[in-house]
C-alpha positions in Angstrom: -51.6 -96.3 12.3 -51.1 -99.2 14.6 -54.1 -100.3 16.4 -52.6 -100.5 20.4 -55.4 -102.4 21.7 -54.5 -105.2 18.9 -52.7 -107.9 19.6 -49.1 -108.1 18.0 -48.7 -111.1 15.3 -45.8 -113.4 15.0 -46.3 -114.6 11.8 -43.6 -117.3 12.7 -45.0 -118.1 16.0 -41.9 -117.2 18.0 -41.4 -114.3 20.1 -38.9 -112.0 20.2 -36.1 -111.8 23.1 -34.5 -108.2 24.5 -31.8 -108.7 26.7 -29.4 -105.9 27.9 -26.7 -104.5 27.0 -23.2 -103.1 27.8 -21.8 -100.0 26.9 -18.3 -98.7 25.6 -17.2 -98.6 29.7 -18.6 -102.4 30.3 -21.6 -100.9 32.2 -24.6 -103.1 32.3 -27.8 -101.6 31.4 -30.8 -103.7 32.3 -34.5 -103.1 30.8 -37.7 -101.2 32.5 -39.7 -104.0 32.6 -43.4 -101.9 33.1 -42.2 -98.8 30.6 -41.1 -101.7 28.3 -44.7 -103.2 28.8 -46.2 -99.9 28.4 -44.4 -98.7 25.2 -44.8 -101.8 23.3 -47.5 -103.7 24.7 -50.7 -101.3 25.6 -53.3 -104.2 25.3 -50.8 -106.2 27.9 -50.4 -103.2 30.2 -54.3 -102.4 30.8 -54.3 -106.0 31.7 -52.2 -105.7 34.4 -53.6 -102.4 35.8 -57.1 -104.3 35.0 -56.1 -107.2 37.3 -53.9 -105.4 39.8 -51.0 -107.3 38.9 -48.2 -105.6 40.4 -44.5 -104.7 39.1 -42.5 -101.6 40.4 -42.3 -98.5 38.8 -38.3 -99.4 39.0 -37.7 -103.0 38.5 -35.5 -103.8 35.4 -34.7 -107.1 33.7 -31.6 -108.8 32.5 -34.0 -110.5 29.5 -37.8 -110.0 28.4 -39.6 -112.5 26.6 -42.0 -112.3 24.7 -45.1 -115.1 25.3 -47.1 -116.0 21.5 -50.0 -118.5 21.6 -51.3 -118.8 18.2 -49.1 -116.8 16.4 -50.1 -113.6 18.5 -47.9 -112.0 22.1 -50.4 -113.0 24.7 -48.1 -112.4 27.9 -44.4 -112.1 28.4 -41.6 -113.3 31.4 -39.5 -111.6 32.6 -35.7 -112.8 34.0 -32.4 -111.8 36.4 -29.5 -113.1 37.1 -29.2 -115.3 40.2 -27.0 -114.3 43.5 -27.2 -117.7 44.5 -26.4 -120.0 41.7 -24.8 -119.1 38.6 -26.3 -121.7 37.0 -29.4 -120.0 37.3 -32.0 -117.5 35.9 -34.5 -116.1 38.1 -37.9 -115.3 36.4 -39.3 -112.5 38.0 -42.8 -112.3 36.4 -44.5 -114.1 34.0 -47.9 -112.6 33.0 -50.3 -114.3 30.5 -53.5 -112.9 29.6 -56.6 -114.0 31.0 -58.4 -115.6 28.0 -55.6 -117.1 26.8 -54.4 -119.1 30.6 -55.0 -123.0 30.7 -52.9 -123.2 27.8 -50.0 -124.9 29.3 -48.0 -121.5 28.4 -45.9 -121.5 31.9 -45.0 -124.8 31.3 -43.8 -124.4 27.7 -42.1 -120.9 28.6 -40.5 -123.0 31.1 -39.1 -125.5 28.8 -38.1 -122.9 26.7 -36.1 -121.0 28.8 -34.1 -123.7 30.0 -33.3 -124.1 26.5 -32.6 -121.2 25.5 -30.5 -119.9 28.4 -28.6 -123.0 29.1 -30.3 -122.3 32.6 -32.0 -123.3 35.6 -35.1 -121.5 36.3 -35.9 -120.1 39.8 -39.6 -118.8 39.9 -39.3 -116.0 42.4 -42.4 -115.7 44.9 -45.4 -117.2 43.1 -48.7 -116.9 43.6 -51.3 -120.0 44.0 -52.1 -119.9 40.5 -48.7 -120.9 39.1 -48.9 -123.8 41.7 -51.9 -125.4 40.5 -50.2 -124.9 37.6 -47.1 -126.8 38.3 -49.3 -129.4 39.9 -51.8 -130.0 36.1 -48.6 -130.8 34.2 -46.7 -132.8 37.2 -44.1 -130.2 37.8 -45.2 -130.3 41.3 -47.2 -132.8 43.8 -49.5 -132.6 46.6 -48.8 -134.4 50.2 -51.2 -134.8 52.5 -53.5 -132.3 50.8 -51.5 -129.9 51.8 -47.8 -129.5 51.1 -46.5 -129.2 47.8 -42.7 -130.3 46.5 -41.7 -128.6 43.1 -39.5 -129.7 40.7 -38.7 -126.2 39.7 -37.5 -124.4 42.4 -38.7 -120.9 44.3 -37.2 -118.3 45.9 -38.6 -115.6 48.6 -36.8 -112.8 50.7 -35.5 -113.7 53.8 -37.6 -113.1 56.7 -38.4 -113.6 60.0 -41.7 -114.9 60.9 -42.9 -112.4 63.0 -42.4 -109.9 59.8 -44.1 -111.9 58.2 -47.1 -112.1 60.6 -47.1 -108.5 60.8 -49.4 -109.4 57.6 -47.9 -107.3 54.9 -48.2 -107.8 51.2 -45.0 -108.5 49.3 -46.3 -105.9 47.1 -45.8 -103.1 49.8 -43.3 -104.4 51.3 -40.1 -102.7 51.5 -37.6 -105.5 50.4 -34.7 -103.4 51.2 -35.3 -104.5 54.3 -33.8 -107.9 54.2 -30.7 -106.8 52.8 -31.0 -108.6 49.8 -30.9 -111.8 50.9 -33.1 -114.5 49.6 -34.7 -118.5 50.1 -34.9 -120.8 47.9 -37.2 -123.8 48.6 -38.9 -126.6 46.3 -41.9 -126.5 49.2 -45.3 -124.5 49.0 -48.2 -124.9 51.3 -51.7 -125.1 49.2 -53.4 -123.6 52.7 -51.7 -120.5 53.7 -50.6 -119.8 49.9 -46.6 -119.2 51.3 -43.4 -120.5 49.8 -41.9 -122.2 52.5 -38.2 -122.3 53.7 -36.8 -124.5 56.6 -33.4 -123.8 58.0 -31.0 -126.9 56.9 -30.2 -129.0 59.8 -26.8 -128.3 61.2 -24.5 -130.9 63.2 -24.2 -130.3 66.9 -20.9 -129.7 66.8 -21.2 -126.8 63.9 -20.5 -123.5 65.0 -24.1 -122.6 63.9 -23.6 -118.8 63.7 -25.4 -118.6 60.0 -27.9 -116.0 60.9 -29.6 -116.4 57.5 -30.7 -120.3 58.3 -33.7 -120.3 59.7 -37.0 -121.4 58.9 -39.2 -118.9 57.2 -42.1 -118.4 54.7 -43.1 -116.2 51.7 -45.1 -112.9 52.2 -48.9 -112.9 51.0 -49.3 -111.9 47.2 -52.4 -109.4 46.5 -54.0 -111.7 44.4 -53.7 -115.4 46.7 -55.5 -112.7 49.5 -58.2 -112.0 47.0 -59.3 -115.1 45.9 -58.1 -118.2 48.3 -58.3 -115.3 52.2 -55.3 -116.3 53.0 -54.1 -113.9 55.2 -57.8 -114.6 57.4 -56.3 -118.7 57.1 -53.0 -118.0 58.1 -54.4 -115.8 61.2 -56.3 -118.9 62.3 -54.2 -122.0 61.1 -53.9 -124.2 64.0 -49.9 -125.3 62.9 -49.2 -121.4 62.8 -51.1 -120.8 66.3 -49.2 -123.7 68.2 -45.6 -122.8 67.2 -45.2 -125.9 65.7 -45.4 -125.1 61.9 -42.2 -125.7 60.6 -41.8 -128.9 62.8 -45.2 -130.4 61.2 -44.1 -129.1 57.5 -40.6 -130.5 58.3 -42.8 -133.9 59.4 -45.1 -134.4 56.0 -41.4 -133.8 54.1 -39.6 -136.2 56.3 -42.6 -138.7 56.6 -43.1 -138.9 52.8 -39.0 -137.9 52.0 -38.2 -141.5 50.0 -41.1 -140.9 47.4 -39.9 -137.7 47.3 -36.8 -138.4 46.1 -37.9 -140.5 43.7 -40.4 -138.5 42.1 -37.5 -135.1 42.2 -35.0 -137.7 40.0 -37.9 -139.2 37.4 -37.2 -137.6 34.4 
């Protein structure tokens, strides 16, 4: 009998791939991420529940992928299909565990799936942890100690910013709510622990009746509120409290926008 607290070998050191599938009638049938994590992967699944890391009961996958470090599944990622670019993959989770992070495994799952998907990647609403990440392996830089550009890009729901000062996790939120529609942004704050959006600047002879461009940031994850408070520090951030945030994030991007573009086009 199978030991489900063991870690599951890879001999070969490469992890396996389940994608969905389509029936006789063309219907698409994606895959239970958390049943799929609980059938297969017990050791992986009291992680999560150990560390609070949330995924709906209902959320399903176009692709999970397994995550091997040393010949053993450590973690897995988890991918959908993007509304917004079909060029894209959007990776929903990507969950490695705890005594095996520092390994440079988001980085190398991130290689890989560009690879193997023929894909862009779109990390959707990240915690501070894949930042810092990003930042170690120059995927992402720092200016003026605060505002971070990615290389890889993010995407958040669409919200105003007084729903989003209403304090609410993205865990309990109800993301129905926005109607589906989404952000994506290459800017993060390091402060307030938010994904950052800003409307794009429209001519002032454009119509501008877009009701989705405006300027907007990410809801607080669980985890950023645990361990960086940053639901307390975005109570009492003094860009926030002025009603000038977006104009001084807008500044640092605009101020430091030529090394910017360098650094986005250095291979």
């Amino acid at each position: 009998m199978v030991n489900p607290n063991k870690r599951i070998k890879r001999p070969d050191g490469l992890g396996e791939l389940f994608k969905y599938h389509m029936d006789e009638d063309e219907n698409i049938h994606t895959i239970p991420i958390k049943k799929s994590i609980k059938d297969n992967y017990v050791y992986i699944y009291r992680a999560i529940n150990d560390e609070d890391y949330y995924i709906s009961d209902d959320e399903t996958c176009f692709f999970f992928k397994e995550i091997v470090y040393d010949n053993e599944v450590v973690g897995f990622s988890a991918y959908r299909s993007s509304s917004i670019d079909e060029q894209s993959l959007v990776m929903q989770h990507i969950y490695i565990l705890p005594e095996f992070r520092g390994n440079s495994l988001l980085e190398e799952e991130l290689d890989e799936a560009t690879m193997l998907f023929d894909s862009n990647i779109i990390i959707q609403s990240p915690n501070r942890y894949v930042i810092e990440s990003l930042i170690n392996h120059k995927l992402a830089r720092v200016f003026d100690d605060r505002i971070v550009i990615s290389r890889m890009a993010f995407m958040i729901p669409m919200l105003s910013q007084d729903e989003v000062d209403k304090g609410c996790y993205l865990e309990d939120y109800d993301i129905e709510k926005t109607n589906g529609l989404s952000k994506v942004s290459l800017i993060y704050d390091l402060d307030l622990c938010a994904v950052v959006g800003l409307a794009q600047q429209t001519d002032d002879d454009s119509d501008g009746d877009d009701e989705s461009n405006f300027d907007n940031m990410s809801l607080a994850r669980k985890v950023d509120d645990k361990d960086f408070d940053c639901l307390e520090k975005r109570k009492n951030d003094e860009w926030l409290n002025s009603g000038e945030y977006f104009d001084k994030v807008r500044s640092v991007v605009d101020k430091n926008d030529e090394v910017i573009q360098n650094w986005l086009t250095l291979l």
